[in-house]
C-alpha positions as CSV (number, residue, x, y, z in Angstrom):
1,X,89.3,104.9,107.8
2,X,91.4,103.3,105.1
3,X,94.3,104.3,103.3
4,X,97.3,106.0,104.3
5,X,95.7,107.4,107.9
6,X,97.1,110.3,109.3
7,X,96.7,110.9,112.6
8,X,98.0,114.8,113.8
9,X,98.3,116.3,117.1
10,X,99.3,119.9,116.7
11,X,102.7,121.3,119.1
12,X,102.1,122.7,122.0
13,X,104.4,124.7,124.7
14,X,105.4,121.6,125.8
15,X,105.5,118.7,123.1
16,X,106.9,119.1,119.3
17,X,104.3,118.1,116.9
18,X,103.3,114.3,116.8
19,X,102.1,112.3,113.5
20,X,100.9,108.8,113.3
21,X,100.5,106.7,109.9
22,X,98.7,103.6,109.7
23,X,97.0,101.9,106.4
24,X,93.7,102.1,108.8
25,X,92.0,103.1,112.1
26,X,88.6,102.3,113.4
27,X,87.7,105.8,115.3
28,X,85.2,105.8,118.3
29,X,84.0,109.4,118.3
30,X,81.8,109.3,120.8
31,X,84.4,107.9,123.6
32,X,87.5,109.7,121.9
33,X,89.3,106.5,121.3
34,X,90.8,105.0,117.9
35,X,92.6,101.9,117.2
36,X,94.2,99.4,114.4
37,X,95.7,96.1,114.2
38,X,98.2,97.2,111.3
39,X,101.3,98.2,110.9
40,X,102.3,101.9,112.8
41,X,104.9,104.6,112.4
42,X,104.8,107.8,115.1
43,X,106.9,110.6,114.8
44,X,107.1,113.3,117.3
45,X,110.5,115.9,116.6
46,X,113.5,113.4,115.9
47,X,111.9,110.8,118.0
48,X,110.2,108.0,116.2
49,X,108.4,104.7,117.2
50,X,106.9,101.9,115.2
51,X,104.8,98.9,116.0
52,X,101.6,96.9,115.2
53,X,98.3,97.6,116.3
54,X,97.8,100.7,118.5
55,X,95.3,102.1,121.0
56,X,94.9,105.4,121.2
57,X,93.1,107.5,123.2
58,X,92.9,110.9,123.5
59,X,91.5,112.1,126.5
60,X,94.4,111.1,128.0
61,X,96.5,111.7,125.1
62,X,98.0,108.0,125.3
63,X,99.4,106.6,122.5
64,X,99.8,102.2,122.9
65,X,101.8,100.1,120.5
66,X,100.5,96.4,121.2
67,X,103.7,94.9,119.3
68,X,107.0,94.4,117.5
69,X,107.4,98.0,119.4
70,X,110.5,99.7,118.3
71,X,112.0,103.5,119.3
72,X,114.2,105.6,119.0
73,X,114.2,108.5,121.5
74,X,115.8,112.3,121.2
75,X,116.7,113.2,124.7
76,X,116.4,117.3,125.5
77,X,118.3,116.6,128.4
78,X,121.5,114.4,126.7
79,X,124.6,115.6,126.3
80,X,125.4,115.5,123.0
81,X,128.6,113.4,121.8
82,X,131.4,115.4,120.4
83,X,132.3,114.1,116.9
């Protein structure tokens, strides 16, 4: 797939929806697994994460960023800082 790639996995119960971008992904259909060498930017809630190349798999519903892996995190479970 090429241009702009959108990867979705709806919310659940447990997880806020998650959204990956990528410019493309080579998608294995038959074993459930995707990956890219490019540039990546997840979102999941307030949390974000970006890298380049990923591997993803979603049987297990993993997610790996090979490099340059950056994050930043929402916590349910902080306390929040007063202002």
């Amino acid at each position: 797939m090429y241009d702009n790639v959108r990867i979705r996995r709806s919310a659940s119960a447990q997880y806020e929806e998650l959204t990956a971008y990528t410019p493309e992904l080579t998608v294995l259909p038959d074993v459930e697994k995707a990956f890219t060498k490019s540039p990546v930017l997840i979102t999941q809630g307030k949390s974000w994460m970006k890298g380049v190349g990923m591997q993803v798999d979603n049987r297990a519903q993993t997610y790996l960023l090979e490099s340059q892996a950056v994050a930043v995190l929402e916590s349910k479970h902080a306390k929040k800082q007063k202002p």
